[in-house]
C-alpha positions as CSV (number, residue, x, y, z in Angstrom):
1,X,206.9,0.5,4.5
2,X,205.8,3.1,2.2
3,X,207.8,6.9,2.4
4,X,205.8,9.3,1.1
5,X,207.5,12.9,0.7
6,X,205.8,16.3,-0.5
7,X,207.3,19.4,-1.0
8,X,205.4,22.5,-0.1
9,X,206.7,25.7,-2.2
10,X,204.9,28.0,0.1
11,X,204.4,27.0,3.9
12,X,201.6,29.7,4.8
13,X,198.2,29.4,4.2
14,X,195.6,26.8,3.4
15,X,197.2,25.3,0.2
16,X,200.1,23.8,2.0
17,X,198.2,22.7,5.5
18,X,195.6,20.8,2.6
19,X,198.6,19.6,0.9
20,X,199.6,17.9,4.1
21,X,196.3,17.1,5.4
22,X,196.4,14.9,1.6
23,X,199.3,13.2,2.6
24,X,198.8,12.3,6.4
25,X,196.1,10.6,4.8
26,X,197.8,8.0,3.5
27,X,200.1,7.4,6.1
28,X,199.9,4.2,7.7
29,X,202.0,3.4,11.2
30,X,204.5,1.7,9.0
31,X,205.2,4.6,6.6
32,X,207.4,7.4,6.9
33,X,206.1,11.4,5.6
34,X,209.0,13.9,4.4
35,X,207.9,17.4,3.8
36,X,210.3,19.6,2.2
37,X,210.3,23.6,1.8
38,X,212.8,26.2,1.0
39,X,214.7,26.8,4.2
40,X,213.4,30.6,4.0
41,X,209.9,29.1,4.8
42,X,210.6,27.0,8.2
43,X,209.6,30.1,10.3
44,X,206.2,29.1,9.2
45,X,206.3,25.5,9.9
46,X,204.7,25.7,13.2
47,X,201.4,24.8,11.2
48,X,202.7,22.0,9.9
49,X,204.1,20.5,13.1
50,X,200.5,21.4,14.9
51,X,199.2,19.3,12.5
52,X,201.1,16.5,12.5
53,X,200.6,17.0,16.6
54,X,197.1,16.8,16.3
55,X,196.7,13.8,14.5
56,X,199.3,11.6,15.9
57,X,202.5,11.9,14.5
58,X,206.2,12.1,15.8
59,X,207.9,14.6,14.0
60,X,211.8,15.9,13.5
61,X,212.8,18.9,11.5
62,X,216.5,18.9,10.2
63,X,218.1,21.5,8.0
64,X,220.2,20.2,5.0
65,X,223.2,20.4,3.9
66,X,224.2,24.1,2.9
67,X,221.0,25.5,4.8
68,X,218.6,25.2,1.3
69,X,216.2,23.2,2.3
70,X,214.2,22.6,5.6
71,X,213.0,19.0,6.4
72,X,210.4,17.3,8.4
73,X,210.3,13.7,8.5
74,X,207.2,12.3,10.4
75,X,205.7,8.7,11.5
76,X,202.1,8.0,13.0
77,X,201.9,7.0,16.7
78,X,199.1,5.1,18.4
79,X,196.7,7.6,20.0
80,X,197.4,9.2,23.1
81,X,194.4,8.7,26.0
C-alpha cells in the first residue's frame, strides 16, 4: 500500500486538476491519495472532488488542526455499472 500525497498551492485552474490527474494515475486500489491546499482554497475543491468522482474514487475532506490546511484523502473503488 503505497500513499501518495500532493499539495496543490493553487486549487483553480488547469495546473492543479493536471496535477491531480498525474497522481490518480498512479493510484492503485490498494493506495491511498492525500491532496493538500491552503484552507483559503477549499471553496474551489469542487473540481477536485468531480474528479476523483469521475474516475472512481472515495473521497473525504477534513480541515486540520488550526484551520491552515484543507485535506482530501482518496482511495480507488471498483467501477460503478
Amino acid at each position: 500500500m503505497a500513499n501518495i500525497t500532493i499539495h496543490l498551492n493553487r486549487v483553480d485552474g488547469n495546473e492543479a486538476i493536471k496535477k491531480v490527474e498525474q497522481a490518480i494515475s498512479k493510484v492503485g486500489f490498494e493506495d491511498e491519495l492525500t491532496i493538500t491546499m491552503a484552507s483559503f482554497n477549499a471553496h474551489h475543491s469542487d473540481e477536485v472532488t468531480d474528479l476523483l468522482a469521475r474516475n472512481h474514487f472515495d473521497y473525504q475532506p477534513i480541515g486540520s488542526h488550526g484551520n491552515e490546511e484543507y485535506i482530501i484523502t482518496a482511495r480507488k473503488t471498483a467501477k460503478r455499472r
